[in-house]
Backbone of each chain as ProteinMPNN parsed JSONL, in Angstrom:
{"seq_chain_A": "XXXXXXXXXXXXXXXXXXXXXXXXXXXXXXXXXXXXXXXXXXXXXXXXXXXXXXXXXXXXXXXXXXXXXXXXXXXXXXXXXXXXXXXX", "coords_chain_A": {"N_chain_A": [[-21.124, 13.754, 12.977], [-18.433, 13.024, 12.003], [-18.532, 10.918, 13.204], [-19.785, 9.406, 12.074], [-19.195, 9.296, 9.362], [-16.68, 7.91, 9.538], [-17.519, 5.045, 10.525], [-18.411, 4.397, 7.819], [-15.933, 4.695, 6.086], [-14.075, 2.862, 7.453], [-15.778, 0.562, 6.797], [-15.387, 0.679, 3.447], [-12.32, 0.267, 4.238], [-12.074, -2.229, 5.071], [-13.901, -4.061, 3.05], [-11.936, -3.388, 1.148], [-9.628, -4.35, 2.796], [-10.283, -7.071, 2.466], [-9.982, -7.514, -0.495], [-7.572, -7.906, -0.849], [-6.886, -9.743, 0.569], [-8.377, -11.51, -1.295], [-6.557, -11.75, -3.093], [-4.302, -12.348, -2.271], [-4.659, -15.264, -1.577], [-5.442, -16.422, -4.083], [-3.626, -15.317, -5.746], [-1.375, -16.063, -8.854], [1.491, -16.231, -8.488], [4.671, -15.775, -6.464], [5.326, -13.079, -6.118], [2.911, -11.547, -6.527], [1.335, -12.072, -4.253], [3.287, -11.113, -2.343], [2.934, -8.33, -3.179], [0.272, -8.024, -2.849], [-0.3, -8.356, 0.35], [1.675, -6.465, 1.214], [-0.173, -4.396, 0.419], [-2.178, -4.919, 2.242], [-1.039, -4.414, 4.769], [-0.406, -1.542, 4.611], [-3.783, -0.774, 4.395], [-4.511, -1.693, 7.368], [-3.017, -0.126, 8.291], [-4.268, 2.422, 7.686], [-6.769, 1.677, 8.846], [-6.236, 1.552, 11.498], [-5.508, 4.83, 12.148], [-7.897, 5.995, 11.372], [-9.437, 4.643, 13.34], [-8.502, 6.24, 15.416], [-9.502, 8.589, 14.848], [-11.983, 8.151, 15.08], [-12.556, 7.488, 17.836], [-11.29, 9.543, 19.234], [-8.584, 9.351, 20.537], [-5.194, 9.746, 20.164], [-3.5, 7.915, 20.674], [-2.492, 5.555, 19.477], [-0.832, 5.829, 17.178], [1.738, 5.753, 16.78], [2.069, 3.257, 16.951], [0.682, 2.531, 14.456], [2.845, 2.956, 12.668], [4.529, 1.337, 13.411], [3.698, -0.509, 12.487], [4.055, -0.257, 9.738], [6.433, 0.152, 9.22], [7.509, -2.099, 10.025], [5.759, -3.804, 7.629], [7.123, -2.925, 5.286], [9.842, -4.078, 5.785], [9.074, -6.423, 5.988], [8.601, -6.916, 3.049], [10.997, -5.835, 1.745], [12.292, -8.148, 2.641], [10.988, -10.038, 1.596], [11.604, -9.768, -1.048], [13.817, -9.909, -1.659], [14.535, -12.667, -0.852], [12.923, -13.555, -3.161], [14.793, -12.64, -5.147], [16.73, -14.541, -4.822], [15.868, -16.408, -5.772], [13.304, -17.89, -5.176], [11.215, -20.625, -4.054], [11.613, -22.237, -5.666]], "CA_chain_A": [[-20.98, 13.486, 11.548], [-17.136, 11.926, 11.383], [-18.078, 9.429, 13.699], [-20.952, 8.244, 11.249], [-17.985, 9.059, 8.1], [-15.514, 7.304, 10.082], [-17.773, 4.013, 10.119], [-18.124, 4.256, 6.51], [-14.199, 4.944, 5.896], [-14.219, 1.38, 8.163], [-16.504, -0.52, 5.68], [-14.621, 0.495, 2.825], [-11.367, -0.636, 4.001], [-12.725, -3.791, 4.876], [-14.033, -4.614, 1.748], [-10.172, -3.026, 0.272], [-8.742, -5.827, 2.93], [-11.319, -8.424, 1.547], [-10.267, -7.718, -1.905], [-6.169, -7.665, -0.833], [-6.856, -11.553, 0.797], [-8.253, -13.024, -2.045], [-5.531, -12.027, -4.346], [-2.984, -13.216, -1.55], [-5.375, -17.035, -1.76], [-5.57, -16.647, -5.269], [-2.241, -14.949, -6.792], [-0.806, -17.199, -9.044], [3.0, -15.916, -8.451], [4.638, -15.761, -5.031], [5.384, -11.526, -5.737], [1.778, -11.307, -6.494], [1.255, -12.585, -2.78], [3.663, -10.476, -2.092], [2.413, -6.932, -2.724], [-1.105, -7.948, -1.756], [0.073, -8.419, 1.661], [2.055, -5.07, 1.41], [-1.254, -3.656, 0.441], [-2.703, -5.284, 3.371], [-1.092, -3.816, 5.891], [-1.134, -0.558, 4.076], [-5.075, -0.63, 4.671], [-4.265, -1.919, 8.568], [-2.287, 1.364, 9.338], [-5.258, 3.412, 7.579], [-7.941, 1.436, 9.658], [-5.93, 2.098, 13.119], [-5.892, 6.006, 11.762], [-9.87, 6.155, 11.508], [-9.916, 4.612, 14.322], [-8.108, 7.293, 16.118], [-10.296, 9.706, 14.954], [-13.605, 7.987, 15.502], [-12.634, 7.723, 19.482], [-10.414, 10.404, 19.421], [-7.224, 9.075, 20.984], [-3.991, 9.188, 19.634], [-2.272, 6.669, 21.763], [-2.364, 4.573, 18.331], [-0.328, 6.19, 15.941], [3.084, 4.637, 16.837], [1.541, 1.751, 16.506], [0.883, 2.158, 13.023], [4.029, 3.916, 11.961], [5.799, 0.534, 13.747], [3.144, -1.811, 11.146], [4.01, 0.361, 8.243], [7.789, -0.36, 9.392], [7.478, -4.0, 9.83], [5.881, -4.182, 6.355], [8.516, -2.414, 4.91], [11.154, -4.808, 5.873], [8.728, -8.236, 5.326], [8.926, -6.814, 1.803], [12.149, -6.37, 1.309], [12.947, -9.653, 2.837], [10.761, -11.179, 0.413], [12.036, -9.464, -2.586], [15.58, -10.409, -1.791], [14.466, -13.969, -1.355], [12.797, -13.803, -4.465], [15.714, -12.479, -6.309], [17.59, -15.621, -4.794], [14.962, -17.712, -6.677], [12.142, -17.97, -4.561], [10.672, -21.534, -3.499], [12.043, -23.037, -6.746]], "C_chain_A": [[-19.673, 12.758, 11.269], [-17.363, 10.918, 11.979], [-18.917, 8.838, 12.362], [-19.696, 8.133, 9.394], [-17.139, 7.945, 8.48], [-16.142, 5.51, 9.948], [-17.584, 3.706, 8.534], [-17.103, 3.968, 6.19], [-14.325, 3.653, 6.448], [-14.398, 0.702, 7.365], [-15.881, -0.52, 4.517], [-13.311, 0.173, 2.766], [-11.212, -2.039, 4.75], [-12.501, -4.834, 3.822], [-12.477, -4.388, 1.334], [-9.663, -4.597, 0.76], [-8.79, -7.005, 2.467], [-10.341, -8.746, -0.131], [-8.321, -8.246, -1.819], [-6.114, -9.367, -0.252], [-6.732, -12.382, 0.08], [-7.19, -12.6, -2.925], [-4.825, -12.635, -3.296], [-3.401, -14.879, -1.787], [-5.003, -17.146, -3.317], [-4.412, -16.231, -6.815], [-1.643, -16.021, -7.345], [0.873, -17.259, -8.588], [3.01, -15.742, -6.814], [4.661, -13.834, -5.056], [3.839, -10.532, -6.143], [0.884, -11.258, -4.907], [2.033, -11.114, -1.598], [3.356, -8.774, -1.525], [0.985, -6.566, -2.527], [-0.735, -8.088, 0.289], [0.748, -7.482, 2.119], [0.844, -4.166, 1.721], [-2.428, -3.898, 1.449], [-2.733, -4.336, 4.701], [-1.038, -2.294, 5.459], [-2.666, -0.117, 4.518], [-4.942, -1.161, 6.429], [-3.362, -0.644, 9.315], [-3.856, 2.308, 8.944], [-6.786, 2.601, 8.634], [-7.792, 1.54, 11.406], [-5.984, 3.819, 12.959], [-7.797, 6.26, 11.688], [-10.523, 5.99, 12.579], [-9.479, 5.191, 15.717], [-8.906, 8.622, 16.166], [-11.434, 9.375, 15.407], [-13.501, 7.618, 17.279], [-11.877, 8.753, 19.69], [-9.637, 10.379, 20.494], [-6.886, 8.852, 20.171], [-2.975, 8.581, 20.065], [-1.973, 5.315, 20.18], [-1.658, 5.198, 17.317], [1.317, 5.38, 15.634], [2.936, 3.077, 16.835], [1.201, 1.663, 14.72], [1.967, 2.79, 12.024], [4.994, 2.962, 12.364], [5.061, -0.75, 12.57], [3.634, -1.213, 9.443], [5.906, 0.359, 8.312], [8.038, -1.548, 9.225], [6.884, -4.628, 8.255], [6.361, -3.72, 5.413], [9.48, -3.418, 4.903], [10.511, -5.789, 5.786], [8.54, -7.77, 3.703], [9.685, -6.65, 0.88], [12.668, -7.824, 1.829], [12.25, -10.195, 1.943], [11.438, -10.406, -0.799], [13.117, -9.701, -2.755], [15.266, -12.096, -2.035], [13.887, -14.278, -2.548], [13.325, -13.767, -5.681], [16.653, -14.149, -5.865], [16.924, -16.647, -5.408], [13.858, -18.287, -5.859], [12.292, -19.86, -3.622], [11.361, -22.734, -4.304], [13.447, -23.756, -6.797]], "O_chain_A": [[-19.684, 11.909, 10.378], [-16.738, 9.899, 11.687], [-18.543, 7.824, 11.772], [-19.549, 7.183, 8.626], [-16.927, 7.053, 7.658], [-15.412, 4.7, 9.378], [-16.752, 2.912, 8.094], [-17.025, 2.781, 5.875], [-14.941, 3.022, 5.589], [-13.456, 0.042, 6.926], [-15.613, -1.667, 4.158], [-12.831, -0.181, 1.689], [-10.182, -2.703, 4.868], [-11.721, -5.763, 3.612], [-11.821, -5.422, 1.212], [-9.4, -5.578, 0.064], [-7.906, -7.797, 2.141], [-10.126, -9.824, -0.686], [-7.869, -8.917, -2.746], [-5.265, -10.124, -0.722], [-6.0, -13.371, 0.044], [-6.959, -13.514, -3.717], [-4.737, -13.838, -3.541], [-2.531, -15.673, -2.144], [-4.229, -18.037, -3.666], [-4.342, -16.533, -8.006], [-1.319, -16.958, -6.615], [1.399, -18.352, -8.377], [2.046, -15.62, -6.057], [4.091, -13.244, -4.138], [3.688, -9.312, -6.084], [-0.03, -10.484, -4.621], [1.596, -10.484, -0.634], [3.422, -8.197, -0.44], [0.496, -5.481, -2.213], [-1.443, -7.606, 1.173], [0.703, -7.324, 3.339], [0.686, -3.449, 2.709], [-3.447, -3.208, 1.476], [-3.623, -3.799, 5.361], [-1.842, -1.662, 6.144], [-2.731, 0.997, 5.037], [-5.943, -0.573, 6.837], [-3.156, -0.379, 10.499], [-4.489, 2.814, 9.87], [-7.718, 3.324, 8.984], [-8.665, 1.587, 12.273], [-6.678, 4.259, 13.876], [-8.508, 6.994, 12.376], [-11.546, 6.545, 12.98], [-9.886, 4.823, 16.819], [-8.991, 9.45, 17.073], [-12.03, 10.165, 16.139], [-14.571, 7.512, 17.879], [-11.817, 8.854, 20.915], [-9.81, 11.191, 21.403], [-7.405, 8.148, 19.305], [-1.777, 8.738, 19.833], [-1.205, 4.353, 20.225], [-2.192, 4.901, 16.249], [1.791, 4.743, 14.693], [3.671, 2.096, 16.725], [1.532, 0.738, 13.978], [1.827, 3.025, 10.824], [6.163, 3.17, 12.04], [5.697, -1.632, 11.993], [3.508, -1.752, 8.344], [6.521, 0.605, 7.274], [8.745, -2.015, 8.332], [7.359, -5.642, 7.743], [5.931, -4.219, 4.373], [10.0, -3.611, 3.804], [11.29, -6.647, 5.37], [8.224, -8.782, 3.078], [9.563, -6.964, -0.303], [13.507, -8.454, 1.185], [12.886, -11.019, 1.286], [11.803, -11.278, -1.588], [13.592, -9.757, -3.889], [15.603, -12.717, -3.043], [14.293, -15.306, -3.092], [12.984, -14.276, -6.749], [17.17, -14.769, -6.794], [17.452, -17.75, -5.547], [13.634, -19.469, -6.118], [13.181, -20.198, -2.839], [11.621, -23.848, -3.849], [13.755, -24.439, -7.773]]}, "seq_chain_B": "XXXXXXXXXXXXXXXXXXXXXXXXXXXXXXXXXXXXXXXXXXXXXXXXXXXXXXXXXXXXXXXXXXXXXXXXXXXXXXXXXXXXXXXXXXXXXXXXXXXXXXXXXXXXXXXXXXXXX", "coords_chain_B": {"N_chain_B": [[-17.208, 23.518, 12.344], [-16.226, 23.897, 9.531], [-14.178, 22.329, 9.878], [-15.357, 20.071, 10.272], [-15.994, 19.114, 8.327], [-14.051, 19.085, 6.153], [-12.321, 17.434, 7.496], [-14.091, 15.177, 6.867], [-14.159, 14.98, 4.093], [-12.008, 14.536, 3.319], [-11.101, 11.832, 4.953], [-13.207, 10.024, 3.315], [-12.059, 10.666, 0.962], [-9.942, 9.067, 1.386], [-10.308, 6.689, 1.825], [-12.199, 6.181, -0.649], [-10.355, 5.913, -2.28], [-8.653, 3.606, -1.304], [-10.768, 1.601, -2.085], [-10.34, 1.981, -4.668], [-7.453, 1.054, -4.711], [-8.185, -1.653, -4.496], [-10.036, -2.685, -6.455], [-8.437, -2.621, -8.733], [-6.466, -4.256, -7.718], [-8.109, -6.983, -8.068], [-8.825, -7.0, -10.693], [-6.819, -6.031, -12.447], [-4.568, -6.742, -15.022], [-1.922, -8.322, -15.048], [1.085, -9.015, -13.01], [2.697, -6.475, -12.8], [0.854, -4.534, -13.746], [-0.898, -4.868, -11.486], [0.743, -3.771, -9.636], [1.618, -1.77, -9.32], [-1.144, -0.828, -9.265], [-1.688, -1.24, -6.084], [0.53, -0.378, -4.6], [0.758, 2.606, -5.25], [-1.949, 3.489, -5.157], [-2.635, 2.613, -2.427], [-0.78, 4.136, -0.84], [-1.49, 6.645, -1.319], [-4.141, 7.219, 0.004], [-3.852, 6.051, 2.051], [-2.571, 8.303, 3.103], [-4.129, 10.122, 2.867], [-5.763, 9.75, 4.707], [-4.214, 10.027, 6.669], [-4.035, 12.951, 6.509], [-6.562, 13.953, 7.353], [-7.002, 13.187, 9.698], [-5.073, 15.049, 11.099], [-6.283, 16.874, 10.62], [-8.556, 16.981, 12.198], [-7.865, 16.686, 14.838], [-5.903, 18.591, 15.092], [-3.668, 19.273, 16.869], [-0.313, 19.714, 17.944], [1.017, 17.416, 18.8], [0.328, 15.352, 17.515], [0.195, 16.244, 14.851], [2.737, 16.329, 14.415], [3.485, 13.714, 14.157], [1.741, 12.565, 12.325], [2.755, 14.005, 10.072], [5.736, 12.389, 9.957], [4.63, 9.489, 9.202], [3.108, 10.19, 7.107], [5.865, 11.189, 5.206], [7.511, 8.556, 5.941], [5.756, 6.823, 4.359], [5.794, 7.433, 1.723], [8.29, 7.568, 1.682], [8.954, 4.437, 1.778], [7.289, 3.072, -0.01], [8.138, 3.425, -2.929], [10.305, 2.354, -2.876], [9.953, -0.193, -1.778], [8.129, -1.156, -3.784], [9.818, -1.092, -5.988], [11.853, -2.948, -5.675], [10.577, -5.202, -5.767], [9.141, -5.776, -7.894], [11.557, -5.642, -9.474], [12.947, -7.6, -8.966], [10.725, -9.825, -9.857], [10.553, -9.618, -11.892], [13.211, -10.321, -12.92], [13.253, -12.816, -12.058], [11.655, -13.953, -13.492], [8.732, -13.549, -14.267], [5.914, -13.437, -16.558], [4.844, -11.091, -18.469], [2.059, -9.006, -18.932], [-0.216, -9.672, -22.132], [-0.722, -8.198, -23.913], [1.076, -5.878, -23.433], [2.954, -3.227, -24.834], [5.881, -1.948, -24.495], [8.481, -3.167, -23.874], [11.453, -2.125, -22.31], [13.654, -3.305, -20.807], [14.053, -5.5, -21.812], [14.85, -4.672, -25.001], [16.54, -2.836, -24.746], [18.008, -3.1, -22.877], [20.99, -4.501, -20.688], [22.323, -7.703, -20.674], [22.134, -9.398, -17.739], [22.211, -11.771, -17.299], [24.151, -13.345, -15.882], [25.349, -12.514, -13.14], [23.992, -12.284, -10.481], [24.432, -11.154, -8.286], [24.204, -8.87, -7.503]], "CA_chain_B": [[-18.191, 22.992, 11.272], [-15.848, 23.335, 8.313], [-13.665, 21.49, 10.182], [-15.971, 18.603, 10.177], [-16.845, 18.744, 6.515], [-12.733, 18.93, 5.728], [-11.933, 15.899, 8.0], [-15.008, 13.803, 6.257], [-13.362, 14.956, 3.0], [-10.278, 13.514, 3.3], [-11.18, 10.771, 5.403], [-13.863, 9.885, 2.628], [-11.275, 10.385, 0.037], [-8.757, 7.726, 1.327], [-11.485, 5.144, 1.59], [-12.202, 6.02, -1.953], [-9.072, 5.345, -2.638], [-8.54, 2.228, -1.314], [-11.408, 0.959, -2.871], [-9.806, 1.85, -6.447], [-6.973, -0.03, -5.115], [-8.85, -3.119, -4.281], [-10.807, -3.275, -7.915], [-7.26, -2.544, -8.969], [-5.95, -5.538, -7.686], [-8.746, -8.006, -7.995], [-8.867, -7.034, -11.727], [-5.835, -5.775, -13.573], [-4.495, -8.583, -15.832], [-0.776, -8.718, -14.706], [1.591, -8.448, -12.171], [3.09, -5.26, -13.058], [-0.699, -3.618, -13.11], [-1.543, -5.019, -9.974], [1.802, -3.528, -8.609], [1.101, 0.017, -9.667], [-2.625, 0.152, -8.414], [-2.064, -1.56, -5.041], [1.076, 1.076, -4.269], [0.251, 3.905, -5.489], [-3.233, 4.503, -4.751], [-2.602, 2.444, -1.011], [0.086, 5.139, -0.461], [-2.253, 7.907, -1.001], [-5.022, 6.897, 0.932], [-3.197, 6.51, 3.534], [-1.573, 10.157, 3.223], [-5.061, 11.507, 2.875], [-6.365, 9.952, 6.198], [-3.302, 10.852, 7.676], [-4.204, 14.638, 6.568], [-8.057, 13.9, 7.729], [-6.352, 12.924, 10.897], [-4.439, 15.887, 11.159], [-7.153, 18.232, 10.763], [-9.74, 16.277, 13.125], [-7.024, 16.365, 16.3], [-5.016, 19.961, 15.522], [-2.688, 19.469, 17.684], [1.11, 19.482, 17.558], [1.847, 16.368, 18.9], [-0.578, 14.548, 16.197], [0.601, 16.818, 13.376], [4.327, 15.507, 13.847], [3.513, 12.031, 13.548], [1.262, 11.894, 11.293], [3.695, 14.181, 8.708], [5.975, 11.012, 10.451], [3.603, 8.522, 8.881], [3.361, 10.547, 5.675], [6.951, 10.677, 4.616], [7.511, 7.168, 5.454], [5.122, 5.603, 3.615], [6.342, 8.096, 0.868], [9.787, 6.892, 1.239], [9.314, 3.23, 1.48], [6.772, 2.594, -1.383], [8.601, 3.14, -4.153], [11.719, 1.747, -2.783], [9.618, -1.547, -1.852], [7.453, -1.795, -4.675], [10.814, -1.348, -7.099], [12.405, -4.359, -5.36], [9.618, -6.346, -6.061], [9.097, -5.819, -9.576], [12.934, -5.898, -10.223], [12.922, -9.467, -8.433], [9.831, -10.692, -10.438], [11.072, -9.971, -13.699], [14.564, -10.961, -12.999], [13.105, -14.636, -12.328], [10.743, -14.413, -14.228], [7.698, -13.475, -14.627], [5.284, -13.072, -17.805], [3.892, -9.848, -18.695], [0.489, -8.89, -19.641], [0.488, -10.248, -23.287], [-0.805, -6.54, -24.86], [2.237, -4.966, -23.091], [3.911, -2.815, -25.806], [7.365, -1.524, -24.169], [9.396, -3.45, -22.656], [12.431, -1.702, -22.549], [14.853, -4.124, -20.373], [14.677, -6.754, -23.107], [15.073, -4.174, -25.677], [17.726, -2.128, -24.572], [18.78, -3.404, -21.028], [22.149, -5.474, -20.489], [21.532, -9.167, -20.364], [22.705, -9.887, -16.642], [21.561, -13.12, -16.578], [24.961, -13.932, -15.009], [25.996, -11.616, -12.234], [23.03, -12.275, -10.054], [24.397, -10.777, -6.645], [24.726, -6.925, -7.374]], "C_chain_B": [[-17.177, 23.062, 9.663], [-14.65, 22.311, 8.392], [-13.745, 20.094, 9.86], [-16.048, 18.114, 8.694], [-15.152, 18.372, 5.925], [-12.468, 17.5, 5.971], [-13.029, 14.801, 6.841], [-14.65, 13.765, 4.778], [-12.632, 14.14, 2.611], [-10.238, 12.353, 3.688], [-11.949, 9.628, 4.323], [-12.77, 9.254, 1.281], [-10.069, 9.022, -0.104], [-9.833, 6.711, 1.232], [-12.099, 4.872, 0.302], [-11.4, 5.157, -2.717], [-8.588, 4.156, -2.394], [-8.999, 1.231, -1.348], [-10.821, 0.674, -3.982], [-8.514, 0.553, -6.038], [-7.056, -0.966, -4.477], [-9.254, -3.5, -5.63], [-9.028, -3.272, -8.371], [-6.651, -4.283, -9.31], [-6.511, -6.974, -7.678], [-8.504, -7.986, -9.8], [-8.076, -7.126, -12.856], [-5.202, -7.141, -14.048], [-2.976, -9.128, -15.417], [0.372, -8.42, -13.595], [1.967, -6.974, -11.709], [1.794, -4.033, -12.544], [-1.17, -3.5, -12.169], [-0.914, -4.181, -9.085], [1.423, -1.954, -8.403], [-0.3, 0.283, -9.258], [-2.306, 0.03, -7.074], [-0.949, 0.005, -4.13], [1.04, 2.389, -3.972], [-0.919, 4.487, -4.917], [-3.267, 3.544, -3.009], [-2.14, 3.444, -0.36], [-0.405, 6.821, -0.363], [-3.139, 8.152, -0.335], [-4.822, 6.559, 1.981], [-2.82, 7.578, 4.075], [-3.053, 10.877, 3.416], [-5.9, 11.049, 4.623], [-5.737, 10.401, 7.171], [-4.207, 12.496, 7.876], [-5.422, 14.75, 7.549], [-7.901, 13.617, 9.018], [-5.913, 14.039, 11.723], [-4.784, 17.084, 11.319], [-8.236, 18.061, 12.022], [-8.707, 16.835, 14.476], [-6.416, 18.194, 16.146], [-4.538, 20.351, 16.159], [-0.838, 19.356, 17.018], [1.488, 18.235, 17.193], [1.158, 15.155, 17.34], [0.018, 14.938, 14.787], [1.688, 16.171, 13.218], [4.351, 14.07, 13.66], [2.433, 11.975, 12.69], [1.941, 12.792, 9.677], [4.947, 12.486, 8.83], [5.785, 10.415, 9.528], [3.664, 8.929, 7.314], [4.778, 10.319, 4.475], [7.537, 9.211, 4.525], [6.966, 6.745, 4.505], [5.795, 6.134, 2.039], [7.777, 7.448, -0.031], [9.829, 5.482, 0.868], [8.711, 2.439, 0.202], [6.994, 2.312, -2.19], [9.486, 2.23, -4.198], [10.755, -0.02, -2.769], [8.842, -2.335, -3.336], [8.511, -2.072, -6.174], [11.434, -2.349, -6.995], [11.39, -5.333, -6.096], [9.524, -6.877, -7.277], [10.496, -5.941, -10.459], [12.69, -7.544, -9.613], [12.007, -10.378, -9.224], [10.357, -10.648, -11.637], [12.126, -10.33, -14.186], [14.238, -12.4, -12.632], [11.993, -14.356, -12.736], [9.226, -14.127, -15.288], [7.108, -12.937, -15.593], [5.011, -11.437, -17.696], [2.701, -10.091, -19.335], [1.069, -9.332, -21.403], [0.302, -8.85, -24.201], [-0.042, -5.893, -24.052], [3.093, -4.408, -24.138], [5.245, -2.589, -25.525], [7.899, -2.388, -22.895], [11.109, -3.673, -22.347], [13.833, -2.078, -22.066], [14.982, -5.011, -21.45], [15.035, -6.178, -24.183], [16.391, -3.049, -25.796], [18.356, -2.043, -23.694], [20.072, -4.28, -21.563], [21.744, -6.767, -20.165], [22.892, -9.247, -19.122], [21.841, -11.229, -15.788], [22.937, -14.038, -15.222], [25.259, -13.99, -13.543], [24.004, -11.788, -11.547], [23.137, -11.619, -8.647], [24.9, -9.531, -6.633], [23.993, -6.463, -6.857]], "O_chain_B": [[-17.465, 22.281, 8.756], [-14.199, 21.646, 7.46], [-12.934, 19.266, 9.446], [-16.136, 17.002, 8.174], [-15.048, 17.348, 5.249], [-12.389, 16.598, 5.138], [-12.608, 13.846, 6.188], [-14.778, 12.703, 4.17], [-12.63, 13.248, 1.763], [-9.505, 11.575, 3.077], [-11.516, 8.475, 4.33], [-12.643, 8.127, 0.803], [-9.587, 8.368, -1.028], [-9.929, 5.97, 0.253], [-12.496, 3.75, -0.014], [-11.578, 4.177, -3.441], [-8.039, 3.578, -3.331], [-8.501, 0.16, -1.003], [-10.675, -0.47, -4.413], [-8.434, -0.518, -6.638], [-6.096, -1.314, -3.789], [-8.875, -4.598, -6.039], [-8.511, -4.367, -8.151], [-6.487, -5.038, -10.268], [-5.834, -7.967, -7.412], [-7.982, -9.006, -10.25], [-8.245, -7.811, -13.865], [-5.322, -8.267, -13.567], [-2.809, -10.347, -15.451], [0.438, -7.212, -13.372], [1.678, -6.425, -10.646], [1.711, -3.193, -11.649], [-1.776, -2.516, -11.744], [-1.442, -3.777, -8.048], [1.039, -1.29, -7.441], [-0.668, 1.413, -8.939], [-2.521, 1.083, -6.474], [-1.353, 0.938, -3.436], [1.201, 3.066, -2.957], [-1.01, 5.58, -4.357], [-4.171, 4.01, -2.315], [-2.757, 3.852, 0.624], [0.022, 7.778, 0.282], [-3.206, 9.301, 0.101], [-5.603, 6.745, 2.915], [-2.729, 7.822, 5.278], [-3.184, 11.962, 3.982], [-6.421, 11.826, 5.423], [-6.149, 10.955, 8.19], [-4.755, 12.998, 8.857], [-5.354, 15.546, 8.485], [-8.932, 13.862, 9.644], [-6.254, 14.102, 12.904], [-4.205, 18.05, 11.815], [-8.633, 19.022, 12.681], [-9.335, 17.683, 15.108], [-6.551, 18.945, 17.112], [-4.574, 21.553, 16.422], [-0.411, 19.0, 15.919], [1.976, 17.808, 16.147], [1.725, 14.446, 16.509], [0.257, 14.174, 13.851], [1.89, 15.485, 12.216], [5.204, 13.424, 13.052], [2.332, 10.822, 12.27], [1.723, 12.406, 8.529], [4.955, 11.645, 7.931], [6.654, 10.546, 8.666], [4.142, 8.204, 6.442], [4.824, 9.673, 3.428], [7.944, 8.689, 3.487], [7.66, 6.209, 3.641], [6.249, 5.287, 1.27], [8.156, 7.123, -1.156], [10.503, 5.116, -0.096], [9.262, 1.546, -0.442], [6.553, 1.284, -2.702], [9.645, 1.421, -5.112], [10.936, -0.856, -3.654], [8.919, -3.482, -3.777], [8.264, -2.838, -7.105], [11.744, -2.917, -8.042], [11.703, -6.133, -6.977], [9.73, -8.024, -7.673], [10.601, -6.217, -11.654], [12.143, -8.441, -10.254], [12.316, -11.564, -9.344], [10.582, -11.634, -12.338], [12.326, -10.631, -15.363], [15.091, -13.221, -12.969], [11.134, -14.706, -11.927], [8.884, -14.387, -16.442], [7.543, -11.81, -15.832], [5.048, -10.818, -16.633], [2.36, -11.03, -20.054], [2.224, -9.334, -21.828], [1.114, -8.521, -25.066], [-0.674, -4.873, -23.777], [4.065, -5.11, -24.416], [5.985, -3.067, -26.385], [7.813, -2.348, -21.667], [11.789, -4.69, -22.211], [14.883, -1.597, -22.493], [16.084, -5.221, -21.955], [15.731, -6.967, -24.822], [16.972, -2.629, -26.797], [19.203, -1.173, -23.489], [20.131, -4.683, -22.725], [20.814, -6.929, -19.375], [24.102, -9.194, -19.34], [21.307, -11.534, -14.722], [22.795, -14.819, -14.281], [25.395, -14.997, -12.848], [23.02, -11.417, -12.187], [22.153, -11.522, -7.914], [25.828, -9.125, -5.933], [24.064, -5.254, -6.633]]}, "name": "protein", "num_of_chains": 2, "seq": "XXXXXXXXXXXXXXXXXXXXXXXXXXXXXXXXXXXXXXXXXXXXXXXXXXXXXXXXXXXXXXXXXXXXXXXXXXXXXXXXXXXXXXXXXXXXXXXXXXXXXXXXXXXXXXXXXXXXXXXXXXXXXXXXXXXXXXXXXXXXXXXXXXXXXXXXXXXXXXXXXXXXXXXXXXXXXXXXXXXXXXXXXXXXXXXXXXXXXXXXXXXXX"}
């Protein structure tokens, strides 16, 4: 039964990533871009988590506790460059 | 067996959740809105698969990283998503136009000068 949940859980953050792309294509602002691509990898640590449970290894968790680090700090680096005035 | 039903709970629940914040962010009308669904409800749905994680494995070594995993995301969320939104509205950016309070232009310090604090 979790493996067949665990697909599900899959498909819906799919679609989540789907929906976190097109705003990044389609944001009109660059900090719109911004925290879709936060919310990206956000849904990329929870889809390596699911997929720890649906094979059950946890050889993947430091792996997403080093993506949920790394987009941490590509979000403050953009928000500093955006306080310096972005692109403009 | 209630094991199983717990884990599909929780696991269920974050994927809920990061549905809402997908409509969230395809829909809401302005930056600000977008900022507050994608955060917030990313940050919990992550915490709840953690938990759904946590219960599935019941082990030690799993439990400490994925509390780990929890407090981070905890910690950095707010802190990142407050940068963001201080940076957008310090250059610039509109607000929704039915925004009633907006309490930096109304009772904030104009530091249009001092830009490197």
């Amino acid at each position: 039964m979790v493996e067949i949940v665990c697909s599900i859980v899959m498909v819906m953050l799919i679609v989540a990533f789907g929906a976190a792309f097109i705003r990044v294509v389609i944001g009109p602002t660059l900090p719109d871009r911004v925290i879709a691509l936060d919310m990206a990898a956000t849904i990329v640590v929870a889809l390596i988590l699911t997929h720890c449970v649906q094979s059950g290894t946890y050889y993947y968790i430091p792996a997403a506790i080093s993506i949920a680090l790394l987009s941490f700090i590509g979000t403050v680096a953009l928000a500093l460059y955006i306080r310096r005035g972005g692109a403009s | 067996m209630i094991r199983d039903l717990l884990v599909c709970f929780f696991l269920l629940a974050g994927g809920l959740l990061s549905l809402a914040a997908a409509v969230g962010v395809i829909r809401l009308p302005d930056l600000f809105t977008r900022m507050h669904a994608a955060t917030k409800t990313g940050t919990v749905g992550v915490s709840s698969i953690v938990i759904g994680m946590m219960i599935h494995f019941s082990e030690v070594t799993v439990t400490s990283r994925g509390i780990l995993v929890i407090a981070f995301f905890l910690l950095t969320a707010p802190v990142a998503a407050h940068m963001i939104g201080r940076a957008a509205y310090r250059s610039g950016v509109q607000l929704w136009i039915l925004t009633r309070i907006d309490e930096w232009k109304t009772h904030g310090v104009n530091h249009q000068d001092d830009d490197d604090d």
